[in-house]
N, CA, C and O atoms as CSV, one atom per row, in Angstrom:
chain,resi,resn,atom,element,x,y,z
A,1,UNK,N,N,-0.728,11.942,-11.184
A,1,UNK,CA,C,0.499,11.165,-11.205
A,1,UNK,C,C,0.805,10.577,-9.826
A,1,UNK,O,O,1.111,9.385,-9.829
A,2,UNK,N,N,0.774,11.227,-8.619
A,2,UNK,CA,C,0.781,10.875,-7.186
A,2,UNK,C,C,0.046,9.653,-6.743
A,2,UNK,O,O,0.526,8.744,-6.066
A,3,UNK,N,N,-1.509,9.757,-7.326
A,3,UNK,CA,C,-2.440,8.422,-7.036
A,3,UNK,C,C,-1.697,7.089,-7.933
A,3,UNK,O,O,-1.674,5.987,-7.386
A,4,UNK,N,N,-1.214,7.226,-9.056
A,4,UNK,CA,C,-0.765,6.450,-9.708
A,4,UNK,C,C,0.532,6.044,-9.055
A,4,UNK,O,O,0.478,4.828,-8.865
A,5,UNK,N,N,1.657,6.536,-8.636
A,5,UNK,CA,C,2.627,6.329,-8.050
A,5,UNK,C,C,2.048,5.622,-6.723
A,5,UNK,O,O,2.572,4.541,-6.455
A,6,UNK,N,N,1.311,5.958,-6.089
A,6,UNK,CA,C,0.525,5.200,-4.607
A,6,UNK,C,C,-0.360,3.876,-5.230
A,6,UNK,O,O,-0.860,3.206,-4.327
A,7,UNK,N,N,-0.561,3.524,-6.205
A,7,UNK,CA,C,-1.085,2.783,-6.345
A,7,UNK,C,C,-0.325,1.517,-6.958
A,7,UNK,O,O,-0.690,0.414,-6.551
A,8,UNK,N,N,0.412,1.565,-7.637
A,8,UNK,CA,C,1.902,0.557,-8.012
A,8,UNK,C,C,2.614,0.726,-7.164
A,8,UNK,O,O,3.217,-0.334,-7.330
A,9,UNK,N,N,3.284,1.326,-6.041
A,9,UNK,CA,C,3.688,0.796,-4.860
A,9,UNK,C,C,2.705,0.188,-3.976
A,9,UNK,O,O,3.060,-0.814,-3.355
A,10,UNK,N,N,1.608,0.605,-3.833
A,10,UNK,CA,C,0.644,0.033,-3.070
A,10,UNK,C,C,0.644,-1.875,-3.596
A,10,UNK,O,O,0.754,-2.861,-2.867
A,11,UNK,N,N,0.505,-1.811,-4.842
A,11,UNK,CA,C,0.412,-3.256,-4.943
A,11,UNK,C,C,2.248,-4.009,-5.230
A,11,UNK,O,O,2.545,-5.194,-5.384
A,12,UNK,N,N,2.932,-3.099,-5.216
A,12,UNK,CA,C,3.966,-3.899,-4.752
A,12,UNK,C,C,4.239,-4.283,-3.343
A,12,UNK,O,O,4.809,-5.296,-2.937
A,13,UNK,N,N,3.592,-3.023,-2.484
A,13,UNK,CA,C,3.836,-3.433,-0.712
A,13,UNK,C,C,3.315,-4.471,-0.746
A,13,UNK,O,O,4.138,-5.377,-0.613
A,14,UNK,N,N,2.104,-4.873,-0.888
A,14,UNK,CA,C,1.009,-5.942,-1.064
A,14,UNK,C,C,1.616,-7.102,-1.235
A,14,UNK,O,O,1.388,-7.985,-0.408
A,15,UNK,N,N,2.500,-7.354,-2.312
A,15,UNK,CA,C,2.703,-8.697,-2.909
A,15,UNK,C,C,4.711,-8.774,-2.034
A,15,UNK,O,O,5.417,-9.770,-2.196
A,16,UNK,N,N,5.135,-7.676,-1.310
A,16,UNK,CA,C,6.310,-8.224,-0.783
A,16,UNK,C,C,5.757,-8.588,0.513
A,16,UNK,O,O,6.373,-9.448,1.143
A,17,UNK,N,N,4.474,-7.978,1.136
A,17,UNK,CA,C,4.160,-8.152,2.410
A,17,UNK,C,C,3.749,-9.632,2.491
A,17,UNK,O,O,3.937,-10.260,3.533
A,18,UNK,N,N,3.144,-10.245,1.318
A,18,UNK,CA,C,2.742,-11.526,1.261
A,18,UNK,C,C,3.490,-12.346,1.117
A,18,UNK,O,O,3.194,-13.485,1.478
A,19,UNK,N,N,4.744,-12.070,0.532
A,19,UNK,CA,C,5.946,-13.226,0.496
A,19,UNK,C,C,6.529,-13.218,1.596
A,19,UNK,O,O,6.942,-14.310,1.986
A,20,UNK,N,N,6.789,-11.892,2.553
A,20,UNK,CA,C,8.000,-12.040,3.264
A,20,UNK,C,C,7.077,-12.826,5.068
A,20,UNK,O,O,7.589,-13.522,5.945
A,21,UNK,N,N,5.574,-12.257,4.942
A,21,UNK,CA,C,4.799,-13.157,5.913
A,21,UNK,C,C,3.639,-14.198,5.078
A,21,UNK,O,O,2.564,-14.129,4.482
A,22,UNK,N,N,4.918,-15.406,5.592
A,22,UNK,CA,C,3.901,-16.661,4.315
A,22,UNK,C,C,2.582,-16.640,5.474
A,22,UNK,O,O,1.727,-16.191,4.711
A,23,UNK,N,N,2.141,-16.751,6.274
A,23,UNK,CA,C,0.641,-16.992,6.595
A,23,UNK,C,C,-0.023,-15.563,6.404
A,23,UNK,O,O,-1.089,-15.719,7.000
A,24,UNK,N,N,-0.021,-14.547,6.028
A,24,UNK,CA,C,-0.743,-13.327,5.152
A,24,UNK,C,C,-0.518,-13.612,3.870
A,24,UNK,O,O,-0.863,-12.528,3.401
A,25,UNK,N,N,-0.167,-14.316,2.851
A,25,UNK,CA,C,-0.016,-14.377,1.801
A,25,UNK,C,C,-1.125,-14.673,1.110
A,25,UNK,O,O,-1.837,-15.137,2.000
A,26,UNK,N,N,-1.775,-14.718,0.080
A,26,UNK,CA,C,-3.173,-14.684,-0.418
A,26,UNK,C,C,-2.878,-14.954,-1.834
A,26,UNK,O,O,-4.025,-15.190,-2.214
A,27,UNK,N,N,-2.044,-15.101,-3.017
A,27,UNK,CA,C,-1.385,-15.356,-4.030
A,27,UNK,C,C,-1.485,-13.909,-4.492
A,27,UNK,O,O,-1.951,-12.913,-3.939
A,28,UNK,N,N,-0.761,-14.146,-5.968
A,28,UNK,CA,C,-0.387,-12.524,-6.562
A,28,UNK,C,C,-1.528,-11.505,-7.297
A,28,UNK,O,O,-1.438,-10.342,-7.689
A,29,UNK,N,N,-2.715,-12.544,-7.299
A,29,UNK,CA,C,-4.219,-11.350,-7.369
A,29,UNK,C,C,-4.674,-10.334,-6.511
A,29,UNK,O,O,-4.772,-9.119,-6.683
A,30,UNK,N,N,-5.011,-11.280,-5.267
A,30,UNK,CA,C,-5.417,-10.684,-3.769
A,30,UNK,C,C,-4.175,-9.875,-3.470
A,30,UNK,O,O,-4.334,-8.657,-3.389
A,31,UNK,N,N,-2.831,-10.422,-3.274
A,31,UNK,CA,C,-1.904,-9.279,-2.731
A,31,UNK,C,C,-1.950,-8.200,-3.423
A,31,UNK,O,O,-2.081,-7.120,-2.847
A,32,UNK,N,N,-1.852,-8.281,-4.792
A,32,UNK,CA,C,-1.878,-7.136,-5.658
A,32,UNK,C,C,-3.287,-5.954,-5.160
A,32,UNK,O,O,-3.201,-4.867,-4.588
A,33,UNK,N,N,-4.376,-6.618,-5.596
A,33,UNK,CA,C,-5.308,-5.753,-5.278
A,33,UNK,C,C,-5.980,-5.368,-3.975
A,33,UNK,O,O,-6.826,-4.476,-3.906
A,34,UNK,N,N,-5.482,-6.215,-2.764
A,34,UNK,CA,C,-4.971,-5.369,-1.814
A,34,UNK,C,C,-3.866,-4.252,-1.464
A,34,UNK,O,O,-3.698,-3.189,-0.866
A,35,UNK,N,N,-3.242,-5.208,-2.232
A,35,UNK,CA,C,-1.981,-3.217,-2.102
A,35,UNK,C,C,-2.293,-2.633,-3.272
A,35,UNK,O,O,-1.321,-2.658,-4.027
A,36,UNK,N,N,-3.070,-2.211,-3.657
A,36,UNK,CA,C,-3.867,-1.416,-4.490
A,36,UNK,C,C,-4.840,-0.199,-3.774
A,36,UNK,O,O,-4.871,1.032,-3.772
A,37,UNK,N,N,-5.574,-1.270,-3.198
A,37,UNK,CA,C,-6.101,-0.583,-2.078
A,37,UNK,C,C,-5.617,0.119,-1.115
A,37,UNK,O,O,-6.017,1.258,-0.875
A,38,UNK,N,N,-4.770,-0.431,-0.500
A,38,UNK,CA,C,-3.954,0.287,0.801
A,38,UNK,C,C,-3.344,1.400,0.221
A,38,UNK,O,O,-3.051,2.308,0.998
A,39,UNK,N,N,-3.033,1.571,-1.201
A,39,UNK,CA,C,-1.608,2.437,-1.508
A,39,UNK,C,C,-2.144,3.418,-2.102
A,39,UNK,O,O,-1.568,4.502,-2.014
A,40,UNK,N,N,-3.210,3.335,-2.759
A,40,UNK,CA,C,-4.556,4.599,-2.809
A,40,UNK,C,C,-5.381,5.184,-1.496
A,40,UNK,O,O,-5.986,6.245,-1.339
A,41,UNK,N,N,-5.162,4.091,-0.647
A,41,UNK,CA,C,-5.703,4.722,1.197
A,41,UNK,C,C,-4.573,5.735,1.401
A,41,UNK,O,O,-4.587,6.952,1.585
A,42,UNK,N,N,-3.611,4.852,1.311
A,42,UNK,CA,C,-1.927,5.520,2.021
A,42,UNK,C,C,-2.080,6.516,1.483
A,42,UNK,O,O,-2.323,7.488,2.198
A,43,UNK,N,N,-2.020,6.670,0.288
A,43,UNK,CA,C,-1.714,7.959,-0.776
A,43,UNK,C,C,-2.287,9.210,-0.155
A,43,UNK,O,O,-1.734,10.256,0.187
A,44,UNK,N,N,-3.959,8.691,-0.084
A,44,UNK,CA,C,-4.325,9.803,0.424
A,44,UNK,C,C,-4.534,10.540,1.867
A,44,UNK,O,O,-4.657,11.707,2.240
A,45,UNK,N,N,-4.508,9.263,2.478
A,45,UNK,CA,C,-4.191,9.707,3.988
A,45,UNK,C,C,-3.217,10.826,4.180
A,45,UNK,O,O,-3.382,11.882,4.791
A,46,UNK,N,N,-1.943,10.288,3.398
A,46,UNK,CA,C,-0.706,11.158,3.469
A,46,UNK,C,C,-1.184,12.905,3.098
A,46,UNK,O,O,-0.803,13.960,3.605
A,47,UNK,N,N,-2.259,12.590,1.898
A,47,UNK,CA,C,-2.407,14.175,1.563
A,47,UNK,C,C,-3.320,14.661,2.860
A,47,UNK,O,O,-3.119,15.748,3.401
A,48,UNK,N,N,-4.235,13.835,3.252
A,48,UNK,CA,C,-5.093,14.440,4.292
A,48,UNK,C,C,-4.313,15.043,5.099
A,48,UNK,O,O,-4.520,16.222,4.808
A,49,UNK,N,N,-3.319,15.030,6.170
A,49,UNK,CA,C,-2.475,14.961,7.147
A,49,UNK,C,C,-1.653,16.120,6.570
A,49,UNK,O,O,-0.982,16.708,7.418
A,50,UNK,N,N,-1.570,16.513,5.491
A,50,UNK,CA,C,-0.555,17.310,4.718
A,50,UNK,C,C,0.810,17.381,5.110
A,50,UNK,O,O,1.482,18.381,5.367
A,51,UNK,N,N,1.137,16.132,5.121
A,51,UNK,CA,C,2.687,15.402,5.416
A,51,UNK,C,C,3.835,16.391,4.396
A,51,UNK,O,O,4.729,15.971,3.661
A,52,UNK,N,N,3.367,18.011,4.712
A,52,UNK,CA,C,4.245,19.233,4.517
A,52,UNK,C,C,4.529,18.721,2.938
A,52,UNK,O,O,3.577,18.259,2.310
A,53,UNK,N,N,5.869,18.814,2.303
A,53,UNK,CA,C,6.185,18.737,0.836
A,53,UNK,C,C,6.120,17.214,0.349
A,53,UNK,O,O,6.680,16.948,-0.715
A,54,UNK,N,N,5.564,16.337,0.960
A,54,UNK,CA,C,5.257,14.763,0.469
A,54,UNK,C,C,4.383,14.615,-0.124
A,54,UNK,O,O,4.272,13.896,-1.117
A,55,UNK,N,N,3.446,15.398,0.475
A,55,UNK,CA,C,1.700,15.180,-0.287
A,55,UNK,C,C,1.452,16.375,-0.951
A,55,UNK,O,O,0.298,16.347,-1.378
A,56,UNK,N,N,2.017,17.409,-1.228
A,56,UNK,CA,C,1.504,18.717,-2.277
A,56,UNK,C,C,1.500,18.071,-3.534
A,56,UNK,O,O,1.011,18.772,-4.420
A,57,UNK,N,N,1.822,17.149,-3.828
A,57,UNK,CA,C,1.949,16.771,-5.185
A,57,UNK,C,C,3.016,17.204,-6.275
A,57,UNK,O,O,2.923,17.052,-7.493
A,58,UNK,N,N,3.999,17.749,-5.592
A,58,UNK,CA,C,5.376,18.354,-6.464
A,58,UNK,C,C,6.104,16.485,-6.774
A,58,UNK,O,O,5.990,15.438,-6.135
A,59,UNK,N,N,6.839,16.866,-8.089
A,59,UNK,CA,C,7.603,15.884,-8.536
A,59,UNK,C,C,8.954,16.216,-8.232
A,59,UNK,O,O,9.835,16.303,-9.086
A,60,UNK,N,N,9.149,16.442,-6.739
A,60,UNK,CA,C,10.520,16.383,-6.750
A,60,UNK,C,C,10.517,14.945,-5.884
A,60,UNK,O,O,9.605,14.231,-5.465
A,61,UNK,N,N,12.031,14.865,-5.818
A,61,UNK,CA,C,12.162,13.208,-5.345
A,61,UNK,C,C,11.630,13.346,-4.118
A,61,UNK,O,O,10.594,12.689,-4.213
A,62,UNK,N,N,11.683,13.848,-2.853
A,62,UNK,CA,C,10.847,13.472,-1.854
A,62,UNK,C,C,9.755,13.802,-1.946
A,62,UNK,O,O,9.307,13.558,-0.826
A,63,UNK,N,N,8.851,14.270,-2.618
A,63,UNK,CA,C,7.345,13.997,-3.053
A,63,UNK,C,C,7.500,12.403,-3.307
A,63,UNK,O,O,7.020,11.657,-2.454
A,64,UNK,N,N,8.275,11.732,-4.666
A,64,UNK,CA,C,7.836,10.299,-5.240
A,64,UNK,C,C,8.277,9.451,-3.930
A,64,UNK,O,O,7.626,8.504,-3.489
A,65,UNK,N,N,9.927,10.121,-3.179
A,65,UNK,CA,C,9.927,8.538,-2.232
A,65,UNK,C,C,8.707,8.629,-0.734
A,65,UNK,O,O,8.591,7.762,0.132
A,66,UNK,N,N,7.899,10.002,-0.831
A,66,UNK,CA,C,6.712,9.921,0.331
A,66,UNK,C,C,5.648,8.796,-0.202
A,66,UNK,O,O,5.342,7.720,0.311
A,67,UNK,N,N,5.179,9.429,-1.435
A,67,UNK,CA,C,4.428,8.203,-2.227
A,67,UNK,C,C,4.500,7.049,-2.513
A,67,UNK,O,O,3.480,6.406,-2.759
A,68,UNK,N,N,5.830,6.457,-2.552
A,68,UNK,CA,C,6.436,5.612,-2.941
A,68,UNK,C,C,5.767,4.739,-1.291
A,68,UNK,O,O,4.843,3.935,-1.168
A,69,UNK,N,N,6.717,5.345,-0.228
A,69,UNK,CA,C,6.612,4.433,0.885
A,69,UNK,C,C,5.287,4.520,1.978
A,69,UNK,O,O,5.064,3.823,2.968
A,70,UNK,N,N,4.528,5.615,1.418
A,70,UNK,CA,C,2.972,5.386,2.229
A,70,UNK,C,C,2.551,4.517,1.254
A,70,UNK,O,O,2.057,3.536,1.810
A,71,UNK,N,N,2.503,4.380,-0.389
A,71,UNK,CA,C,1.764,3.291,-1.176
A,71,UNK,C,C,2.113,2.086,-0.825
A,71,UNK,O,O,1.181,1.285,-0.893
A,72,UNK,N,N,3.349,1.555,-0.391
A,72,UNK,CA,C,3.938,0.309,-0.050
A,72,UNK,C,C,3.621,-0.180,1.289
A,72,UNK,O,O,3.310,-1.325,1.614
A,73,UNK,N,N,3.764,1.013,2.122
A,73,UNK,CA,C,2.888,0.609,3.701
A,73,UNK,C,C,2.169,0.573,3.725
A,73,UNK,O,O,1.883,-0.103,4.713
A,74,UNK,N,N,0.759,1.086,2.910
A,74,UNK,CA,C,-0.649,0.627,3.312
A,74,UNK,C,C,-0.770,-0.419,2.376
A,74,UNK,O,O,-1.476,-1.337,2.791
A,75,UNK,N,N,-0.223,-0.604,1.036
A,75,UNK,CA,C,-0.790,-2.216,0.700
A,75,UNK,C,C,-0.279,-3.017,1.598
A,75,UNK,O,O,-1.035,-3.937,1.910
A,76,UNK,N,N,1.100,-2.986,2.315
A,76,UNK,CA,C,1.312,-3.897,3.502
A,76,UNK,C,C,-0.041,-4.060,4.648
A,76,UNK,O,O,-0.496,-5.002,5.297
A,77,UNK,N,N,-0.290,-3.013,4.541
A,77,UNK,CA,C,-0.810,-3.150,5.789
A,77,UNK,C,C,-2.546,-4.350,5.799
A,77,UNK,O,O,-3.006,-5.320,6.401
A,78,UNK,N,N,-3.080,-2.922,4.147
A,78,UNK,CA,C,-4.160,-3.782,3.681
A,78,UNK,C,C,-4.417,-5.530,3.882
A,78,UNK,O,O,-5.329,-5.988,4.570
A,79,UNK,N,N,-3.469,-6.313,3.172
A,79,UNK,CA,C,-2.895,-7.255,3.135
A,79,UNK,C,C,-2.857,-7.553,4.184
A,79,UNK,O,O,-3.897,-8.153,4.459
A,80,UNK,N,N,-2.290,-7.488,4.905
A,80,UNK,CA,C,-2.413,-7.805,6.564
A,80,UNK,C,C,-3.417,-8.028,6.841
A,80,UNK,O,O,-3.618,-9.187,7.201
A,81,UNK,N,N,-4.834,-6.866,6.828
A,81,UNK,CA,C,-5.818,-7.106,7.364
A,81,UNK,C,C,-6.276,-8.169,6.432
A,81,UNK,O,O,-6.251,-9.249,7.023
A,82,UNK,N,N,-6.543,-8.244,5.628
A,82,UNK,CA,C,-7.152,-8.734,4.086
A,82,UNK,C,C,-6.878,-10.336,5.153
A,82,UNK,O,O,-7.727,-10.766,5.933
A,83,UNK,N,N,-5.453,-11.008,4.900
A,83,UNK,CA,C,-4.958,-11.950,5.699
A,83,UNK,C,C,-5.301,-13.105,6.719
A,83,UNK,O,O,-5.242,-14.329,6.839
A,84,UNK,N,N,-5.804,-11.641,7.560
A,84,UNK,CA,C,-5.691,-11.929,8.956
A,84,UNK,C,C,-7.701,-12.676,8.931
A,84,UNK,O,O,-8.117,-13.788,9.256
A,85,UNK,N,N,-8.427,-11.483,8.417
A,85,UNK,CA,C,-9.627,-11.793,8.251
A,85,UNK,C,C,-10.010,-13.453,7.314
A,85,UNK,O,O,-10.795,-14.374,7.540
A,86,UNK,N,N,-9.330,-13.270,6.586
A,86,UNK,CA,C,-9.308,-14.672,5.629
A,86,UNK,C,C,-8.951,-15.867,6.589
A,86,UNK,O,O,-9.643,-16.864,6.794
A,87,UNK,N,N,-7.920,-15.608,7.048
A,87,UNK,CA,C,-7.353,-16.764,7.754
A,87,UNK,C,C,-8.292,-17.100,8.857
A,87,UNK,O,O,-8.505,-18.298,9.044
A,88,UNK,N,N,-8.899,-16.207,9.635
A,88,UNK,CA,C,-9.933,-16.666,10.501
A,88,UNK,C,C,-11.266,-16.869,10.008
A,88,UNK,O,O,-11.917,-17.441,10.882
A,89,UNK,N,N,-11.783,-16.698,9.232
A,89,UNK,CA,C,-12.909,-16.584,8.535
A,89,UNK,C,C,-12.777,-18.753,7.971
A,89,UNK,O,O,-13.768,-19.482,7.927
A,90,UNK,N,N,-11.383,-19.200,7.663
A,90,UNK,CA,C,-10.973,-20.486,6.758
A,90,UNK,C,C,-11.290,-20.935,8.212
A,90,UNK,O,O,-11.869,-21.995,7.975
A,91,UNK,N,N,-11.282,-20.803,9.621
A,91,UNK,CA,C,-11.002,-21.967,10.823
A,91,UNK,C,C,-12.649,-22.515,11.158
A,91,UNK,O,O,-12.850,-23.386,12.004
């Protein structure tokens, strides 16, 4: 349930990170499945690190809002890179 929760925030970070910086934006495929990516990285990074009661995988609410906002920061972030590489790769 945790990877799944990191992974629909992941592609929502993705697709707000792309609207709110229009030159990282990539349309709503690429953002998506970049914050897909990132928010399954995030997810588990967070467990690696054992970010104490965020990443044990309990369903209490600060378990979902840890998941929630490492899935949303690494599709941000993904995206970013995703972005940044595209955009120089187009010059």
């Amino acid at each position: 349930m945790e990877l799944l929760i990191s992974l629909l925030s992941g592609a929502v970070g993705g697709n707000a990170a792309g609207k709110l910086i229009g030159k990282l934006d990539q349309g709503t495929l690429i953002n998506s499945i970049a914050g897909i990516v990132g928010g399954g990285v995030g997810g588990q990074l967070l467990s690696m690190v054992g970010a104490g009661g965020l990443a044990d995988g309990g369903m209490d609410i600060a378990g979902i809002i840890g998941q929630v906002a490492s899935g949303g920061v690494g599709g941000g972030v993904v995206l970013a890179i995703v972005g940044v590489v595209r955009n120089a790769l187009a010059k």
